[in-house]
DRENDO-1510 file (C-alpha; in Angstrom, 1 decimal, always signed):
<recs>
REC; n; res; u; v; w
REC; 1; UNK; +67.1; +106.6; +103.4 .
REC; 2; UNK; +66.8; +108.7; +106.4 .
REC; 3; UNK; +67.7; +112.5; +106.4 .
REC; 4; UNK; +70.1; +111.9; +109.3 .
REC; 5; UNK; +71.9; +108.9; +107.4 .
REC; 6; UNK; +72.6; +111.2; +104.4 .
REC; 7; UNK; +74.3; +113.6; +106.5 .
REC; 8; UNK; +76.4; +111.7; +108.0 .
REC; 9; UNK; +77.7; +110.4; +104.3 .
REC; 10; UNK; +80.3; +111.6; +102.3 .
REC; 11; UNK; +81.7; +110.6; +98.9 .
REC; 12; UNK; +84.8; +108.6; +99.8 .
REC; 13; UNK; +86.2; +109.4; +96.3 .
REC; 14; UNK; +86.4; +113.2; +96.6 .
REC; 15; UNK; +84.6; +114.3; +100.0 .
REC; 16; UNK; +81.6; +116.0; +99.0 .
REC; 17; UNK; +78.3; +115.7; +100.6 .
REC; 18; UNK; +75.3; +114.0; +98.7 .
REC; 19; UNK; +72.4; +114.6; +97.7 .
REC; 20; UNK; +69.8; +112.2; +97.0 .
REC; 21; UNK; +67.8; +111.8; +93.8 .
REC; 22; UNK; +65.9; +109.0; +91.9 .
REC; 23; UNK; +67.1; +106.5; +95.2 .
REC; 24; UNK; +70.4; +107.0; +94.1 .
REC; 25; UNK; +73.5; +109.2; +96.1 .
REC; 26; UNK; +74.9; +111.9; +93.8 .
REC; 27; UNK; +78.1; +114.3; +94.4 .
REC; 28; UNK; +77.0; +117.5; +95.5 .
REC; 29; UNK; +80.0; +119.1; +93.2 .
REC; 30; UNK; +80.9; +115.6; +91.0 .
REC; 31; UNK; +77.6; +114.4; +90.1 .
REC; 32; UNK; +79.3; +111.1; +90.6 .
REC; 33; UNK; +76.2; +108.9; +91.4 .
REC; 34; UNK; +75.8; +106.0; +93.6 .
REC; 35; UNK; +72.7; +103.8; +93.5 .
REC; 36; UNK; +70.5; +102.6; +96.3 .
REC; 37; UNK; +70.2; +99.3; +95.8 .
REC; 38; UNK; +67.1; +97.5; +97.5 .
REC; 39; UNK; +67.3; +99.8; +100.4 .
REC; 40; UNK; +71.4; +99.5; +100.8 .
REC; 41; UNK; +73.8; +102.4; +98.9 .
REC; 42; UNK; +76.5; +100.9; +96.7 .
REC; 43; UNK; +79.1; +103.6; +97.2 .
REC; 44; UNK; +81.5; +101.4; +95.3 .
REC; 45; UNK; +84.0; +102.6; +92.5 .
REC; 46; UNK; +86.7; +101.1; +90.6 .
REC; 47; UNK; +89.2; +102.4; +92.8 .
REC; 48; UNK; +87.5; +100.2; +95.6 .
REC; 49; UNK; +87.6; +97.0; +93.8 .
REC; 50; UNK; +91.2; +96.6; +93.2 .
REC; 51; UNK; +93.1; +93.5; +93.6 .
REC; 52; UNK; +92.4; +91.3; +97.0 .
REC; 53; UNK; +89.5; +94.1; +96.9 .
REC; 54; UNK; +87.7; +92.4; +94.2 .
REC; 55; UNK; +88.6; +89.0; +95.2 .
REC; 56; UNK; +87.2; +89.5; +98.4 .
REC; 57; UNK; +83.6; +90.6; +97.3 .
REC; 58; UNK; +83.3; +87.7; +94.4 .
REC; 59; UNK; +83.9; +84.9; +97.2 .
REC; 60; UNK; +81.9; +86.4; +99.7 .
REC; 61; UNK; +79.0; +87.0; +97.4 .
REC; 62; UNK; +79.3; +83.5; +96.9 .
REC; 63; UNK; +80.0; +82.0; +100.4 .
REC; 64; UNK; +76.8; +84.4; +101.5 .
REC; 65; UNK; +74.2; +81.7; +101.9 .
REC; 66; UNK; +76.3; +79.7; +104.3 .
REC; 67; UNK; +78.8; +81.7; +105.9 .
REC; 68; UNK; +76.4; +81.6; +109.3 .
REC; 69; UNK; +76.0; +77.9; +109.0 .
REC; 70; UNK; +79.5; +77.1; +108.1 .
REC; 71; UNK; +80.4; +79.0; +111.4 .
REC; 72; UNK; +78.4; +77.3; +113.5 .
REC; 73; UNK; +80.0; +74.1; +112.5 .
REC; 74; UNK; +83.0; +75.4; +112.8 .
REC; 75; UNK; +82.7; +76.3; +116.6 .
REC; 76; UNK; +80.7; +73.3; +117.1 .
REC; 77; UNK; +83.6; +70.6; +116.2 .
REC; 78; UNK; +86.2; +73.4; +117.5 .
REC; 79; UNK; +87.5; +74.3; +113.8 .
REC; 80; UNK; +87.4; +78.2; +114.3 .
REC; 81; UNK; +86.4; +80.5; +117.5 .
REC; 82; UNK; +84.4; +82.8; +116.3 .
REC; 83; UNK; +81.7; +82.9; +118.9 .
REC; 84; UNK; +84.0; +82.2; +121.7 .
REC; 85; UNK; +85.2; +85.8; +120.5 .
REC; 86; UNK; +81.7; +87.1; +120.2 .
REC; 87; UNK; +81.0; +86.2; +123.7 .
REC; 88; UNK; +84.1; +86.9; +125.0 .
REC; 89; UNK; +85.6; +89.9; +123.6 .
REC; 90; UNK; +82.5; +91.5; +121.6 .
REC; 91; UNK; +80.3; +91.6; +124.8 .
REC; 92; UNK; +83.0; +93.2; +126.9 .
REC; 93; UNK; +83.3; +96.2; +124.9 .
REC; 94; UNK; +82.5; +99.1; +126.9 .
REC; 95; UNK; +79.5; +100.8; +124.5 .
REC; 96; UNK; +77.5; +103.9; +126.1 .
REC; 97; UNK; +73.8; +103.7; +125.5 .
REC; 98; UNK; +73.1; +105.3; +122.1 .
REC; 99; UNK; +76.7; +105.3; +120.6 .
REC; 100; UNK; +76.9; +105.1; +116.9 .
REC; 101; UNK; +78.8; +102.3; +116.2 .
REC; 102; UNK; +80.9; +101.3; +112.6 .
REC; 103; UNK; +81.4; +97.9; +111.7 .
REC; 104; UNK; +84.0; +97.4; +108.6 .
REC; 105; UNK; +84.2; +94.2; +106.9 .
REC; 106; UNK; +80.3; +93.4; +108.8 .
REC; 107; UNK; +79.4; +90.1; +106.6 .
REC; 108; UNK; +76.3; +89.2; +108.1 .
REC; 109; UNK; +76.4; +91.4; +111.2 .
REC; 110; UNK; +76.5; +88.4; +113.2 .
REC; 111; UNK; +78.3; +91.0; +115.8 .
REC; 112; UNK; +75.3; +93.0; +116.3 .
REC; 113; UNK; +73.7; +91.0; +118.5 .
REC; 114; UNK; +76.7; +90.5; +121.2 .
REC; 115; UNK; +76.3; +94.7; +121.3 .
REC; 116; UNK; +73.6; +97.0; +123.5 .
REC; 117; UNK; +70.4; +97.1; +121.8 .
REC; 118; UNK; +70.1; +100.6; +122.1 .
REC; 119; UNK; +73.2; +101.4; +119.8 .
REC; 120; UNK; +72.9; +102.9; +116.2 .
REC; 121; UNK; +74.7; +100.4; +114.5 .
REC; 122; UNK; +76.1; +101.1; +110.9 .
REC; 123; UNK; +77.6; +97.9; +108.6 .
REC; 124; UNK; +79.8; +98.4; +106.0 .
REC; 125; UNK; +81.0; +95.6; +103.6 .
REC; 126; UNK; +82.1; +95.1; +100.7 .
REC; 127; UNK; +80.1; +91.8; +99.4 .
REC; 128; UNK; +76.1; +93.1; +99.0 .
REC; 129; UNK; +75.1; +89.4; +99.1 .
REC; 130; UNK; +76.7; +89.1; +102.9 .
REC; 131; UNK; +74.8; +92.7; +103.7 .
REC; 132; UNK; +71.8; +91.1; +102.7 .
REC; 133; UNK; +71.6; +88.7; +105.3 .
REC; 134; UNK; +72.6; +91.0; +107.2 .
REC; 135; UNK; +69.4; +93.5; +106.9 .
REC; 136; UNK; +67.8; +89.9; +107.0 .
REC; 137; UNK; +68.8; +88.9; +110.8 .
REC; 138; UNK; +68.5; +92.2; +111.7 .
REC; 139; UNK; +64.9; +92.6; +110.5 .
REC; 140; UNK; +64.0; +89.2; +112.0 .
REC; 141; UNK; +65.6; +90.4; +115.6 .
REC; 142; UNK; +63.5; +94.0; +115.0 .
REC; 143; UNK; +66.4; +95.8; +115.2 .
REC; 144; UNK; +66.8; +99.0; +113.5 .
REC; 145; UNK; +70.5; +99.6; +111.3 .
REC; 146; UNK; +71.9; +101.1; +108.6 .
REC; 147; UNK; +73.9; +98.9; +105.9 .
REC; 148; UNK; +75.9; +100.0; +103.1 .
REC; 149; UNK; +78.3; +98.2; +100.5 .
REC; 150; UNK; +81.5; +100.2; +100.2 .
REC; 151; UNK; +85.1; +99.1; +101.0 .
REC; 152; UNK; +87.0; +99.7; +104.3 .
REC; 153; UNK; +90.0; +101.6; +102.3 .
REC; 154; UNK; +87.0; +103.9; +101.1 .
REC; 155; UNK; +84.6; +104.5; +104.1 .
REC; 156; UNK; +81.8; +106.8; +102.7 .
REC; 157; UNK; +81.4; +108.5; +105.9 .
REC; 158; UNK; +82.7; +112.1; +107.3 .
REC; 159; UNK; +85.6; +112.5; +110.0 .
REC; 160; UNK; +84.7; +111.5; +113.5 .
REC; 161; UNK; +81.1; +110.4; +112.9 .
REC; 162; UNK; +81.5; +107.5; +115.0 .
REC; 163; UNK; +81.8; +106.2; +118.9 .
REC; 164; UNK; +83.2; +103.4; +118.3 .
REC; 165; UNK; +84.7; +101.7; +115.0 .
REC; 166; UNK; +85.1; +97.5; +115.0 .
REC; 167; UNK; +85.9; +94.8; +112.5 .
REC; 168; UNK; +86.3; +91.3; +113.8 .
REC; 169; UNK; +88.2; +89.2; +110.2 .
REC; 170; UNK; +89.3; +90.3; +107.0 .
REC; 171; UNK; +92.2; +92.9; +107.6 .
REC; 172; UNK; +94.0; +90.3; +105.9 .
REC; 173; UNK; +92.0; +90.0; +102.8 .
REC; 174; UNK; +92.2; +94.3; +102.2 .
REC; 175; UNK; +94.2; +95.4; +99.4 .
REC; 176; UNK; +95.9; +97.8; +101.8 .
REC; 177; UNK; +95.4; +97.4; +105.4 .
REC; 178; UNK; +97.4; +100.6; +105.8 .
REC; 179; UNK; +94.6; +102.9; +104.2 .
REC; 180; UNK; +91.6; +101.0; +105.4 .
REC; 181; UNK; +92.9; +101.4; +109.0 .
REC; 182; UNK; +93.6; +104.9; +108.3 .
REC; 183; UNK; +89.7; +105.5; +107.4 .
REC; 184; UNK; +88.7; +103.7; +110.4 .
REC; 185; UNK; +90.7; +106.3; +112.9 .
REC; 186; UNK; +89.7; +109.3; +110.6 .
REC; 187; UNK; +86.0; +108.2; +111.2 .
REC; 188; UNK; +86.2; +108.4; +114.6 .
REC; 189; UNK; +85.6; +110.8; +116.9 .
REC; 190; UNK; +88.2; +112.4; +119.4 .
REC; 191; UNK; +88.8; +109.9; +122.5 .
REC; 192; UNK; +87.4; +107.3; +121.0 .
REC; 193; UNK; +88.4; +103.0; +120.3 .
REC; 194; UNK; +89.3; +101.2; +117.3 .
REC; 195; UNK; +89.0; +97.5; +117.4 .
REC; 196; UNK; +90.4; +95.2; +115.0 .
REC; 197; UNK; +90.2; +91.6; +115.3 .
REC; 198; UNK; +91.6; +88.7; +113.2 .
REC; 199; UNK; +93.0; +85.6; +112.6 .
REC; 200; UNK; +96.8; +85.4; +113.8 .
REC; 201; UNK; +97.4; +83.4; +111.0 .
REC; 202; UNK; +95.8; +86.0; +109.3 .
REC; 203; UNK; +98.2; +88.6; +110.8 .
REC; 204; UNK; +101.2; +86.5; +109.5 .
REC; 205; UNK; +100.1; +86.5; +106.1 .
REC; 206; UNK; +99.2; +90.3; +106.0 .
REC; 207; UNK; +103.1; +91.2; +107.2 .
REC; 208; UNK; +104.7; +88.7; +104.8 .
REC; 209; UNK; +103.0; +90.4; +102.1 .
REC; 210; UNK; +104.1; +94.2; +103.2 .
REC; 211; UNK; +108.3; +94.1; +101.7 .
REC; 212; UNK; +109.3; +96.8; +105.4 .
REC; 213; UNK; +107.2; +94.3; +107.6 .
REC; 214; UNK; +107.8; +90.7; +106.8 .
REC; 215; UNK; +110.6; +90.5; +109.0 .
REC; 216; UNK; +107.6; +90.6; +111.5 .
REC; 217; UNK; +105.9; +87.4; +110.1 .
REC; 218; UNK; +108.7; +84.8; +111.3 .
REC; 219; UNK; +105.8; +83.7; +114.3 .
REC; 220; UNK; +103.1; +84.4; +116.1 .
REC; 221; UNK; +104.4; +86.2; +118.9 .
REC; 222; UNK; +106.3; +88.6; +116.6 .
REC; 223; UNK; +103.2; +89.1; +114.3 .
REC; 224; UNK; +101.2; +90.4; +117.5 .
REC; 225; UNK; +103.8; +92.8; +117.6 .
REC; 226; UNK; +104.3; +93.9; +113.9 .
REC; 227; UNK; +100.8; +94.3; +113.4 .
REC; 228; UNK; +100.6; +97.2; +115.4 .
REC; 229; UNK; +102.8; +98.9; +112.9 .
REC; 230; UNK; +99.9; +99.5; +110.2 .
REC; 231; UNK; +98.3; +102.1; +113.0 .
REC; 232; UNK; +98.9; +105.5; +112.2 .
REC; 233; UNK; +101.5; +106.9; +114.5 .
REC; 234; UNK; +99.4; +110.0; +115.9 .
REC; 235; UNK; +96.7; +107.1; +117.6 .
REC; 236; UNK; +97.3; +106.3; +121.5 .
REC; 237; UNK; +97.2; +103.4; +123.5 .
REC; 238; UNK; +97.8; +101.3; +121.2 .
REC; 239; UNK; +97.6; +97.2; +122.0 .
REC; 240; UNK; +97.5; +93.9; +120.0 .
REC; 241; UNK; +96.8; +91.0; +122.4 .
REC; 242; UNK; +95.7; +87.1; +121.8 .
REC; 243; UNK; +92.2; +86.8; +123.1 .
REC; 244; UNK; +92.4; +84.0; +125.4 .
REC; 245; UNK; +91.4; +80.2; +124.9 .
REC; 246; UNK; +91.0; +81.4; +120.4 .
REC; 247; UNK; +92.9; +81.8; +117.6 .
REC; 248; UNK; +92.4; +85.1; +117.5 .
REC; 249; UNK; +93.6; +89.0; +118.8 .
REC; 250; UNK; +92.3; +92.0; +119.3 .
REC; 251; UNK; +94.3; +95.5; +117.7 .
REC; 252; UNK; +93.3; +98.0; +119.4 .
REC; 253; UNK; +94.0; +101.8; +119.7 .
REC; 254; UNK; +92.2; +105.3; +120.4 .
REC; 255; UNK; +92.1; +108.4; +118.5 .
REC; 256; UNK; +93.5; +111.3; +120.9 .
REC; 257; UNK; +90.9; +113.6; +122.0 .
REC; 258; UNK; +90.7; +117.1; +120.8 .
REC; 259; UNK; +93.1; +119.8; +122.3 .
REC; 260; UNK; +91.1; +122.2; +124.4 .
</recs>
């Protein structure tokens, strides 16, 4: 791993900085040790593999070898959106030249390639087979990223490391949407986006499962709105929109910027 990648790492069990030894990540003050496994950390721990957690990695370790075609299908006969969204929401983003970029819940990074080519991109999932098709495209396409198996409720990075944050699907597979959204606006930096794109079905069945929000799971147009409950309340500009012509929105919101 590179120095700079370590640096930027933290353990997302207690906060300590790593270390590394014998390609593995170790606790500075723990010892708690993570392994490096065929070039991608496994910053994984019990506490990460709860419930819809662990459900979540076993079918996507399984759906691995053909998520990418199944998608393409599925556009193809008009079954899902999914690169209507790439190439119409993903490609709009506005990303500086050289912004360090987080992707929660990346599956095969598939969204890396609707972004600059310039940007450090960073991939976290939670399913290592999906992560290594991931470093697979991405090595065919010669781009250069960083990939690491971890949960989104558990993001092993420090506060405001990143430009940008994104997930496109999955919010409603997380065993609690509330924390893994939290990590994503603590990893940002100051005056800075959060994107968060789904399903709206998927947004239905993520309220009707939370007892204070199902009231907001009644239909679609309520859902856009409930969903934007499970943002912590000190983020701005907050907005949950359908993205036009798909099945899909977009949840967005920015992390205020540091007083002066």
């Amino acid at each position: 791993m590179r120095p700079e990648t370590i640096d930027l790492l933290c353990n997302p069990y207690t906060g300590e900085p790593f270390k590394l030894e014998d390609n593995a990540l170790v606790g500075t003050s723990s010892g708690q040790t993570f392994t490096i496994r065929d070039g991608i950390p496994v910053i994984l721990a019990s506490e990460g593999l709860k419930g819809r957690n662990r459900t979540s990695k076993i079918l996507h370790d399984i759906w691995a070898f053909g998520y990418d075609a199944i998608v393409s299908i599925g556009d193809k006969i008009q079954l899902n959106s999914e690169l209507r969204v790439r190439e119409q929401f993903i490609t709009s983003l506005e990303v500086n030249s050289g912004s360090r970029i987080l992707e929660t819940a990346a599956g095969t990074a598939s969204n890396l390639f609707h972004l600059p080519d310039d940007v450090d991109y960073f991939g976290l999932d939670i399913s290592f087979q999906m992560l290594k098709y991931a470093r697979k495209k991405a090595r065919t396409a010669n781009r250069d990223i960083v990939l690491i198996q971890a949960d989104a409720g558990h993001i092993p990075f420090r506060d405001e490391t990143f430009d940008l944050v994104l997930q496109m699907g999955g919010l409603q597979f997380l065993e609690d949407p509330f924390r893994s959204i939290s990590e994503m606006a603590r990893t940002t930096r100051p005056g800075s986006w959060v994107y968060i794109i789904d399903e709206i079905g998927g947004a239905i069945r993520t309220l009707s499962r939370l007892p204070a929000h199902r009231q907001f799971a009644g239909d679609q147009q309520s859902a856009l709105e409930g969903i934007k409950r499970l943002v912590p309340q000190s983020m701005t500009d907050v907005t949950s929109d359908r993205i036009e012509y798909t099945d899909f929105y977009a949840l967005s919101f920015k992390k205020p910027a540091s007083p002066i």
